[in-house]
C-alpha positions as CSV (number, residue, x, y, z in Angstrom):
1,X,91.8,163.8,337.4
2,X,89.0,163.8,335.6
3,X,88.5,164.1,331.1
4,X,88.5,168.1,331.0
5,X,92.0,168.4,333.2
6,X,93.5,165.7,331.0
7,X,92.6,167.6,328.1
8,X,93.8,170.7,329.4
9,X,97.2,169.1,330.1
10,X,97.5,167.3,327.1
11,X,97.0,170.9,325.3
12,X,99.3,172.8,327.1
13,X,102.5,169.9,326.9
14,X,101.5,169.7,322.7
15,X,101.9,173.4,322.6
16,X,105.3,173.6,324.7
17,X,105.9,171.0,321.4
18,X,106.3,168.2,324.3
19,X,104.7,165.4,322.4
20,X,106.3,162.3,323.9
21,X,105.3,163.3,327.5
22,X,101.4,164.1,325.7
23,X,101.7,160.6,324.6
24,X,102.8,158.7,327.7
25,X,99.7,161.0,329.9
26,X,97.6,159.6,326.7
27,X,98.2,156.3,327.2
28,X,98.0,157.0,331.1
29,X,94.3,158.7,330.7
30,X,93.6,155.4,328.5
31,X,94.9,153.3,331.2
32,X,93.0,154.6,333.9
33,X,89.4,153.8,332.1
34,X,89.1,157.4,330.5
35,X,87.7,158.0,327.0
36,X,89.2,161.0,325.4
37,X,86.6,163.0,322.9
38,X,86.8,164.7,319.9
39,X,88.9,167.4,321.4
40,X,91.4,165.2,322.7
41,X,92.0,163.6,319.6
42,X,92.2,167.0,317.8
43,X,94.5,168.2,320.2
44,X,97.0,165.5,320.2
45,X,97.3,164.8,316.5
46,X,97.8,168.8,316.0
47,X,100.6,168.4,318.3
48,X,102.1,165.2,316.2
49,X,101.9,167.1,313.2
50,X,103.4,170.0,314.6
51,X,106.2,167.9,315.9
52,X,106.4,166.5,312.3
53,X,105.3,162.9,313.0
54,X,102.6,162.4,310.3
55,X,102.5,158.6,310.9
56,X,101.7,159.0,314.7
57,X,98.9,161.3,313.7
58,X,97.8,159.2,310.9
59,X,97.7,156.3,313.2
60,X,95.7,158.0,316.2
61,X,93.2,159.3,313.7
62,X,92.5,155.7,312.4
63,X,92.2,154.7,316.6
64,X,89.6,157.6,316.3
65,X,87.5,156.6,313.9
66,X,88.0,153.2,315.4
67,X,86.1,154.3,318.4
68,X,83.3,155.5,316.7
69,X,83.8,159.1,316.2
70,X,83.1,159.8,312.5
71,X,81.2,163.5,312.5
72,X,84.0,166.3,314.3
73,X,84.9,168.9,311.9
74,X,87.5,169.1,314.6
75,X,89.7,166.1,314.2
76,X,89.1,166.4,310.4
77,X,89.6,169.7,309.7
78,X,93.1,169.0,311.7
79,X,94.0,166.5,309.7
80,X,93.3,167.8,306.6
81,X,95.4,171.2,308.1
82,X,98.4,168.6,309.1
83,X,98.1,166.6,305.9
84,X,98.0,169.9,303.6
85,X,101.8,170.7,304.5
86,X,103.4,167.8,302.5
87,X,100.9,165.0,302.3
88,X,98.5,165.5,299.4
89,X,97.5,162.0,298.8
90,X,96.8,161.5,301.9
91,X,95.1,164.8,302.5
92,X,92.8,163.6,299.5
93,X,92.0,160.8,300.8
94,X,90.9,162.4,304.0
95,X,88.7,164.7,301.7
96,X,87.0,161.3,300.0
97,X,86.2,160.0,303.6
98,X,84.7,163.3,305.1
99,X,82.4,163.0,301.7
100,X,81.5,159.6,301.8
101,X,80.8,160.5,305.7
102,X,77.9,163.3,304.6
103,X,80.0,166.1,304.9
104,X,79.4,169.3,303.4
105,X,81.4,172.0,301.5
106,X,80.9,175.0,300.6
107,X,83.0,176.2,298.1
């Protein structure tokens, strides 16, 4: 299987709000050598929010940026979405990063 199809999986078991089995075929994509993208990562933390397990998102956003991806409105925009619903502070500090990473608003 190749990126896309994991991708494609990974949205439709976060959607059916089966998160554990979109994290075991996460770690299984990882596993086999493939690099999820931007999308990936925005699809799977929407789902751990969704399921209600901030930390889990919180943590695979940090693996994200730990990878190198610093400029998706995507996997910000999702955080910020997930963080918004009961998680100010940490929804702020999201904000402060996306600034100090050249984003811009338009109020």
């Amino acid at each position: 299987m190749g990126i896309v199809t994991y991708h494609i999986l990974l949205k439709g078991l976060c959607q059916a709000g089966n998160c554990d089995h979109a994290l075991h075929l996460w770690h299984l994509m990882l596993q086999r050598g493939l690099s999820p993208n931007e999308v990936g990562y925005g699809t799977l933390i929407d789902g751990l929010f969704k399921k209600g397990d901030c930390d889990g998102a919180f943590k695979l956003w940090k693996h994200y940026l730990a990878k190198g991806f610093h400029r998706s409105n995507i996997v910000f925009n999702t955080m910020l979405n997930g963080l918004c619903k009961g998680k100010m502070v940490e929804a702020k500090q999201i904000f402060g990063k996306m600034r100090e990473l050249g984003f811009f608003f338009l109020f």
